[in-house]
C-alpha positions in Angstrom: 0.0 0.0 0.0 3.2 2.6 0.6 4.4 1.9 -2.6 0.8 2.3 -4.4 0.6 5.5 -2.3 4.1 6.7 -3.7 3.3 5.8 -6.9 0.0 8.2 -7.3 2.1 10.7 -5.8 4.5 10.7 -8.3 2.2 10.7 -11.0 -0.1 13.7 -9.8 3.6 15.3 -8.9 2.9 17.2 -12.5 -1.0 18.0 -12.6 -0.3 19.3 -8.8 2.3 21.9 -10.1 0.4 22.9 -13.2 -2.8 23.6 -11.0 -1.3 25.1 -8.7 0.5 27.2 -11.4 -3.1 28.1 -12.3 -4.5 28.8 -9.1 -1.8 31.0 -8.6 -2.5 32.7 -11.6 -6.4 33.4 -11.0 -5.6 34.9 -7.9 -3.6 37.1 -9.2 -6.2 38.2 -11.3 -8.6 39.3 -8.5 -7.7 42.4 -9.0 -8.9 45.8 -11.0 -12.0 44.6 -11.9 -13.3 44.3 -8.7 -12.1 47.8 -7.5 -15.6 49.6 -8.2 -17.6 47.1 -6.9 -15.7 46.4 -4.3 -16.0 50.5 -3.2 -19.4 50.1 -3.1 -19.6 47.4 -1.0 -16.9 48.8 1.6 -19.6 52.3 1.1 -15.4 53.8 0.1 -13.9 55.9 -2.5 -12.1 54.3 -5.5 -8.7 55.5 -4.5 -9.1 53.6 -1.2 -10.4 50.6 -2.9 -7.5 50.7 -5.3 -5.5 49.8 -2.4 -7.0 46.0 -2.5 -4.6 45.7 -5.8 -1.7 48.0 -5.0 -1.1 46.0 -2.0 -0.6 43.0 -3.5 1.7 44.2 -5.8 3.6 46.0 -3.9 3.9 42.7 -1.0 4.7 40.8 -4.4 7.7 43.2 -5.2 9.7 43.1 -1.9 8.5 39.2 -1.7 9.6 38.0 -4.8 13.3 38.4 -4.2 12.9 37.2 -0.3 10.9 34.0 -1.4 12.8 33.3 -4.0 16.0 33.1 -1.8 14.3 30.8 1.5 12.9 28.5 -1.5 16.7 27.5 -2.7 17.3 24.2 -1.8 16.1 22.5 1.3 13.4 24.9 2.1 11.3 25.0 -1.3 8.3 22.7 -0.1 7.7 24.5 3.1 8.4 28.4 1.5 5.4 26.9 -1.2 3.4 25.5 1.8 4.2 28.6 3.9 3.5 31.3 1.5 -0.2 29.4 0.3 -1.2 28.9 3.7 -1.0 32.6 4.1 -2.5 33.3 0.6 -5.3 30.9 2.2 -5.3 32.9 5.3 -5.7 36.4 3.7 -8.2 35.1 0.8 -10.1 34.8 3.8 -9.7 37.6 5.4 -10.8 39.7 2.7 -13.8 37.9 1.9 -15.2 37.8 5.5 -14.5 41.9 6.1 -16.3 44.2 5.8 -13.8 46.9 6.4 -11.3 48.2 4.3 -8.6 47.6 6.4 -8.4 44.2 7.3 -9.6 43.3 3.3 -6.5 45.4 2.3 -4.3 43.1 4.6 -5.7 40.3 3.1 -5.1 41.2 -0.3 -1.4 42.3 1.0 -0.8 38.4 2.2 -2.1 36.7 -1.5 0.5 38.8 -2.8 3.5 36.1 -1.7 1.2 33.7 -4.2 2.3 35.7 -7.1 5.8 35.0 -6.2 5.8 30.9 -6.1 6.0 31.0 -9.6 9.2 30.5 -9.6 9.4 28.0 -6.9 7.1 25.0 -9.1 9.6 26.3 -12.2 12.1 24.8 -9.5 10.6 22.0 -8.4 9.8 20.6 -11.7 13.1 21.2 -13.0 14.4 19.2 -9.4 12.5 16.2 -9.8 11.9 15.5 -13.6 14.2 14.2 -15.6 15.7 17.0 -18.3 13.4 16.8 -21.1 9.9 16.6 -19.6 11.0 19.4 -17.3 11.2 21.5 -20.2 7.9 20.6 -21.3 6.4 21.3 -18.3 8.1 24.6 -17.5 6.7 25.2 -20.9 3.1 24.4 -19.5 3.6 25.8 -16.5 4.3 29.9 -18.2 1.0 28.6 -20.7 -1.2 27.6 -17.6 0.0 31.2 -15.9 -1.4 32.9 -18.9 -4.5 31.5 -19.0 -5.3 31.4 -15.4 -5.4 35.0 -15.7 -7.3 35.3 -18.7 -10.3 32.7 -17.6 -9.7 34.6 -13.9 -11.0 37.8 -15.0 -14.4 36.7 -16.3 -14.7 33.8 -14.2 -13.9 36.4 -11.0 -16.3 38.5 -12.6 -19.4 36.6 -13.3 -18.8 35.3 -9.6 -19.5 39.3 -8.4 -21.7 39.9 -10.6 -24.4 37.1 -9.1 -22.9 36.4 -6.0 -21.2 39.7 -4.5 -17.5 40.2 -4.2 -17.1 38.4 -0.8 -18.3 35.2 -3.3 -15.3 36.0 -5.7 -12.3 36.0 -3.0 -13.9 33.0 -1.3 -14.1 31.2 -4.4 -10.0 32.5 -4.9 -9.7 31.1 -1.2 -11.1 27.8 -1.5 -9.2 27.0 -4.7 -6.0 28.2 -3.0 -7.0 25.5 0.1 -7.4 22.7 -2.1 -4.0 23.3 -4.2 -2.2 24.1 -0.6 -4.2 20.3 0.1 -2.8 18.6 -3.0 0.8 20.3 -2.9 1.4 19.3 0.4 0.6 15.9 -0.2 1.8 15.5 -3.9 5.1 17.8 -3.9 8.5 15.9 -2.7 11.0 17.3 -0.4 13.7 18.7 -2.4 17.2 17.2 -1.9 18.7 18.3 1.0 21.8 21.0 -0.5 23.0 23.4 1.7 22.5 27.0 0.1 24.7 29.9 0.9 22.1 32.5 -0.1 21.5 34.9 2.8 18.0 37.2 3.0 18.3 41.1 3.1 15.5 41.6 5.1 16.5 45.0 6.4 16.5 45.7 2.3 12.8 44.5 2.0 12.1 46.6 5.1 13.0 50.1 3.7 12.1 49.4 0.2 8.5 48.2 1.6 8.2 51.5 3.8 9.4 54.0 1.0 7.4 52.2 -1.8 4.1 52.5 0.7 5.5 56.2 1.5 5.2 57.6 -2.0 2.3 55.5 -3.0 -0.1 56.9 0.2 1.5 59.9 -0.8 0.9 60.4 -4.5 -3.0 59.0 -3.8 -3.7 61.5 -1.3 -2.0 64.4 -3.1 -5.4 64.4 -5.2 -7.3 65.1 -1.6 -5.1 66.7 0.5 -3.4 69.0 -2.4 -0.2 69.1 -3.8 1.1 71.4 -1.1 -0.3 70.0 1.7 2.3 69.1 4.5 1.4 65.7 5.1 1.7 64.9 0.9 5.2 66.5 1.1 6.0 64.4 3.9 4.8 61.4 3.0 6.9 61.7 -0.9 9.9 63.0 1.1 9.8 59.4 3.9 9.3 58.0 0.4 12.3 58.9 -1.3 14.3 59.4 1.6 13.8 55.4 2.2 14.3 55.3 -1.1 18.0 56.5 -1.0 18.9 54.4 2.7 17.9 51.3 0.7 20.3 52.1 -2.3 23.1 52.3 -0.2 22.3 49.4 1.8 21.8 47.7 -1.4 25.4 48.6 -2.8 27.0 47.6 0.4 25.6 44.5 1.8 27.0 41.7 0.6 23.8 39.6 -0.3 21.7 42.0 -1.0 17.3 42.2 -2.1 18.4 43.6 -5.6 22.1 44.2 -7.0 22.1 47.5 -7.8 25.8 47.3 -9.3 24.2 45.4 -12.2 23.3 48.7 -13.7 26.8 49.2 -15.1 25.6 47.1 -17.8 22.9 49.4 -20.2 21.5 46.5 -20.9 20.5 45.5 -17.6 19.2 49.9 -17.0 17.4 49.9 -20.4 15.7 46.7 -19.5 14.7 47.8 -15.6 13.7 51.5 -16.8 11.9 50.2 -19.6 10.0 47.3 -17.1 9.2 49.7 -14.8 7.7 52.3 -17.4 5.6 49.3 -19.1 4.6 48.0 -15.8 3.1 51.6 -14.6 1.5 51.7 -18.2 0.0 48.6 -18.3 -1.5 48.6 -14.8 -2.6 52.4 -15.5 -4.4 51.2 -18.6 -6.2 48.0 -16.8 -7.5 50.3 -14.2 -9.1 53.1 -15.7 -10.4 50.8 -18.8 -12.1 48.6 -16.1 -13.4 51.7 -14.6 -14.4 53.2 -17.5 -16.4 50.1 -18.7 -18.3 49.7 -15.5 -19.1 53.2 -14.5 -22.6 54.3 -15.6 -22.9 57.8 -16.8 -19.9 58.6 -17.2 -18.8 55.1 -18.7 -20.6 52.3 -20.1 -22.3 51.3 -17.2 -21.1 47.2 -18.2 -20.8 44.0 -15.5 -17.8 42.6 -13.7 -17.9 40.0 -16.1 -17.8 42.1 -19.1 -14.9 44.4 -17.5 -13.1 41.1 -16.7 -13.8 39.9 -20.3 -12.0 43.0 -21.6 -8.9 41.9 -20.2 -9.3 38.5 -22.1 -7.6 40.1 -25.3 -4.3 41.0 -23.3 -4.2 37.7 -21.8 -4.8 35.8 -25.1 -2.4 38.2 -27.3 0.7 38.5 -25.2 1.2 35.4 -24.8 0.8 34.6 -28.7 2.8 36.9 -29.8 6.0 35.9 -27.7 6.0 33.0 -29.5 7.1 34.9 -32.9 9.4 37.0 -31.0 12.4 35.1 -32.3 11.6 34.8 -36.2 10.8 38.4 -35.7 14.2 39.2 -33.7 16.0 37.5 -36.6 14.3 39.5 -39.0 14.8 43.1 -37.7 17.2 42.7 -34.9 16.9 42.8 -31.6 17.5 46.5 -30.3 14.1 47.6 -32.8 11.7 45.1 -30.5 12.0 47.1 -27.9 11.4 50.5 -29.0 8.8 48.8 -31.5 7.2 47.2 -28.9 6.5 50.0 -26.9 5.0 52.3 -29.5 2.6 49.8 -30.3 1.8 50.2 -26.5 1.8 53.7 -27.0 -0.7 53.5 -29.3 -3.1 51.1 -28.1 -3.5 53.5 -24.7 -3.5 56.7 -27.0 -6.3 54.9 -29.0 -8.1 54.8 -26.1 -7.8 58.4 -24.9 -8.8 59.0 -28.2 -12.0 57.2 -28.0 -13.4 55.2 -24.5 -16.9 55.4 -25.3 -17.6 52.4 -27.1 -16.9 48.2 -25.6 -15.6 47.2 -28.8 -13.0 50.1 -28.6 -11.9 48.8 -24.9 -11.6 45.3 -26.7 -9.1 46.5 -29.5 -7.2 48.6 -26.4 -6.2 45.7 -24.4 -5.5 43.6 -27.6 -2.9 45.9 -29.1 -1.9 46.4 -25.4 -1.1 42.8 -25.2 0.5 42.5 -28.7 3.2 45.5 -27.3 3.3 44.3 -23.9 3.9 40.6 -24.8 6.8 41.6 -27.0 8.7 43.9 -24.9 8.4 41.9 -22.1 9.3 38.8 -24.1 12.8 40.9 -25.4 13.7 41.8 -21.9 15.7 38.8 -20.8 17.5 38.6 -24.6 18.5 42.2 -23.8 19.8 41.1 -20.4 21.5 37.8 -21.3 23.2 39.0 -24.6 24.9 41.3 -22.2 25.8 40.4 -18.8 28.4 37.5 -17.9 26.4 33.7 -17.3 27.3 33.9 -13.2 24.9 37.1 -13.1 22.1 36.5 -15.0 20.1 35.0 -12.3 20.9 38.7 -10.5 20.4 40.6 -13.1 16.5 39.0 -14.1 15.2 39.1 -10.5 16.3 42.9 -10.3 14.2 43.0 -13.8 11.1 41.5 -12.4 11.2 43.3 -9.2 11.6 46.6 -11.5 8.7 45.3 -13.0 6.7 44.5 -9.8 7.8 48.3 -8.7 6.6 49.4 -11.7 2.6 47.0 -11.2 2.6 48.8 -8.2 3.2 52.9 -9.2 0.5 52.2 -12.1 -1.8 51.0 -10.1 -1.7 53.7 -7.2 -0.9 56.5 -10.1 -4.2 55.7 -11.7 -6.6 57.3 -9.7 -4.2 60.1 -8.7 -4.3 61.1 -12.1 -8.1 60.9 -12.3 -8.8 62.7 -9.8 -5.9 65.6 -11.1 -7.6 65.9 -14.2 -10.9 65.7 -12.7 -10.1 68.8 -10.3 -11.7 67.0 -7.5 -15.2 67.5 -8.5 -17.7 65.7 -6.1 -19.0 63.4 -8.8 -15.8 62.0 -9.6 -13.5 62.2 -12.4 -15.1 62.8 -15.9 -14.8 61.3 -19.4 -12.4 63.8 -20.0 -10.1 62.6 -16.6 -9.8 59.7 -18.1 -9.1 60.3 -21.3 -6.2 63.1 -20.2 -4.7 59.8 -18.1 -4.8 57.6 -21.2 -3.0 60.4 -22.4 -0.1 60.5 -19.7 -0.1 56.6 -20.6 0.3 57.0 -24.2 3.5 59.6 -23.5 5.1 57.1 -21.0 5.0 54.5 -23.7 6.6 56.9 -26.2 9.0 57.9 -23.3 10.1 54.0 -23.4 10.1 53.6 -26.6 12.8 56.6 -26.8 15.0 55.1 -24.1 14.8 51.4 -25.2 16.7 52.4 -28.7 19.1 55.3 -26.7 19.7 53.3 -23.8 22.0 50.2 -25.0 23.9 51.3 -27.7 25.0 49.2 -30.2 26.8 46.5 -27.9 25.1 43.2 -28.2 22.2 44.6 -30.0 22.9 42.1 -32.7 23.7 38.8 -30.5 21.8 36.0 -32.1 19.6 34.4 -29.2 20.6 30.2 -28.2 17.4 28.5 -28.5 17.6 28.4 -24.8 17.3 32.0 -24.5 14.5 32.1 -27.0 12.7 29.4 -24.9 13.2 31.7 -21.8 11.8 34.8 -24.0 8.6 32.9 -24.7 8.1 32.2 -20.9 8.6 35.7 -20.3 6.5 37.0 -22.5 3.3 34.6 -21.1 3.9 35.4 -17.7 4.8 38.7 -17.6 1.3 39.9 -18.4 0.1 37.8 -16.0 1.8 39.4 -12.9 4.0 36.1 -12.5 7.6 35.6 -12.7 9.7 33.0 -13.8 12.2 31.0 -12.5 16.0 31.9 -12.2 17.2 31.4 -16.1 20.1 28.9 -16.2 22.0 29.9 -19.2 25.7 29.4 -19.6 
């Protein structure tokens, strides 16, 4: 009976990864939808609410690196176990509240699932032999995609008929049952000694200035520009901001390597993940808006708002898989730039217009066409360029950028409507949210000026391994989907 027991385990070790892969993903995606709802249920404003998202992203930014490092080795089944138990826990949380509060902390917690991607990457890699690894790293960045495209509907229609405490205990009780099934399915990982330390005083005073100049720059809208407190809050915020980069240059393991930035490879890539991160999460917030409010917007369900999302979902993810015919064909220093001018224009085409469902359709899918082919470029740009022993250093300082950046979008949104909107008691107008299309249309352009400046000409015409080009594909699905992938091992 043991061995019959062992046996099933072994054979569900890959479905386990894959859903929990997808779990993962779908609660990820409980997100900007939600938001208005979700204000009128907690009787709040929409900047508040915003904070349900912005949390997350923001605990997934100064958690990826930290989970990352206690899941090397030894400790990778109970840093999975650990981190969905707490997902669990604040799932929970948030569904049972009705106070803003404790639902924000909840949402803070799910945001260490968005960093386990990695972590099954790792496992599955561990335990399978070499070949059906690959595969299944392969299905895992495909199940991560799609998780968050079915998440937004399937999320949706769940508000839409059964409230949004219904949605996050439905996100909840999938997370139980894949913390159930990876507990019991997931092996212990050989027992290696690791030498990577934590920098925990580095996630400390990144997490206090990031939440610094984010309370700051939402508030600014309501206290004014000028007010004290605002002033204060961006000043802790930056100030934070500069203790952590020296800690960061002088600590000898530390959250992010800063010194990486000597390459322009590895700046262009972390300006230009940032800049894309704070445009796409801009765009996904006030499109959702938009398509929900009545009035001013199109007055549409959950479900349809989390069906507009579908098209980046679907389209990112496609078109990273003809990333490398299209690298060979114009080179890769033009993706880049290319890339983020189609971005440019899919948010400018929506300043432009917003009044129509179709027209938030065609947004998001240009939107994913330009976000899945910058994001799937990044890592060539980063490999080509840095020495094999620091690419692992030199991605996870991307993805956090790129966290950094989910989080500033999301929390610049509404800052922005409510600027443009002049803090009129009815909320921001068609016109507010148009004018912040606007400022997301410029930041595209901005990146599409660095991404050519930036590198120069030095290994903008290194032909990408077919590993690499693998490793661009997974980027490319997961990036969109607020997932990471695992450490690249490219020699």
């Amino acid at each position: 009976m043991p061995e019959a027991a062992s046996s099933l385990r072994s054979r569900a070790f890959v479905p386990v990864l894959l859903f929990l892969g997808g779990v993962v993903s779908i609660v990820s995606s409980l997100g900007a939808p939600l938001i208005p709802r979700l204000a009128e249920r907690l009787h709040t404003s929409l900047s508040s609410a915003q904070w349900a998202l912005t949390a997350t992203l923001v605990v997934a930014a100064v958690a990826s690196p930290l989970v990352g490092r206690l899941g090397d080795g030894r400790h990778r089944k109970r840093v999975i176990l650990g981190c969905m138990g707490l997902v669990v826990v604040g799932g929970a949380l948030a569904a049972a509240t009705d106070a803003l509060a404790p639902l924000i902390a909840g949402r803070a917690l799910q945001g260490l699932g968005l960093a386990l991607m990695p972590l099954t990457m790792a496992a599955a890699r561990e335990h399978l032999p070499v070949e059906r690894a690959t595969r299944v790293i392969a299905g895992l960045s495909v199940v991560g995609a799609a998780g968050v495209g079915l998440g937004y509907p399937i999320t949706g229609f769940i508000a839409d008929h059964g409230g949004v405490s219904a949605a996050y205990w439905f996100g909840t009780a999938l997370c139980a049952v894949a913390l159930a099934v990876a507990a019991w399915a997931i092996p212990s990982p050989v027992d290696v000694p690791s030498d990577r330390r934590l920098d925990a005083p580095g996630a400390v005073l990144i997490g206090i200035g990031l939440v610094a100049l984010l309370v700051g720059l939402d508030k600014a809208a309501d206290w004014g520009w000028g007010s004290g407190r605002v002033l204060g809050l961006i000043a802790v915020g930056i100030a934070f901001a500069a203790v952590w980069t020296w800690h960061e240059l002088r600590t000898a393991a530390p959250l992010v390597d800063l010194r990486l930035i000597r390459h322009r490879a590895v700046l262009t890539a972390n300006v230009a993940g940032l800049l894309l991160g704070v445009t796409m999460y801009l765009s996904m917030v006030i499109l959702t808006q938009l398509v929900q409010l009545p009035g001013v917007g199109m007055g549409e369900t959950v479900f349809v708002a989390g069906l507009t999302l579908v098209p980046l979902s679907i389209l990112s993810g496609s078109v990273s898989r003809t990333l490398p015919a299209l690298q060979r064909r114009i080179g890769m220093r033009a993706v880049l730039p290319i890339g983020a001018l189609i971005v440019s224009a899919g948010i400018a085409f929506f300043a432009l217009t917003a009044t129509e469902l179709w027209q938030a359709f065609v947004t998001m899918g240009i939107l994913g066409i330009g976000l899945g082919y910058t994001f799937a470029a990044m890592p060539g740009l980063i490999v080509s360029a840095v020495p094999p022993e620091e690419t692992g250093s030199a991605m996870g300082f991307y993805q956090v950028s790129r966290f950094v950046g989910f989080a500033l979008g999301s929390g610049l949104a509404l800052t922005l409507l409510h600027a443009f909107a002049g803090g009129g008691a009815d909320g921001p107008t068609l016109d507010a949210y148009r004018a912040t299309g606007a400022v997301g249309a410029a930041a595209g352009l901005l990146t599409a000026g660095l991404t050519w400046w930036l590198p120069g000409r030095a290994g903008a015409d290194a032909e990408p391994s077919a590993e690499l080009e693998d490793l661009e594909v997974r980027e490319g699905e997961l990036a969109t989907a607020g997932l990471e992938d695992a450490e690249p091992v490219l020699g």
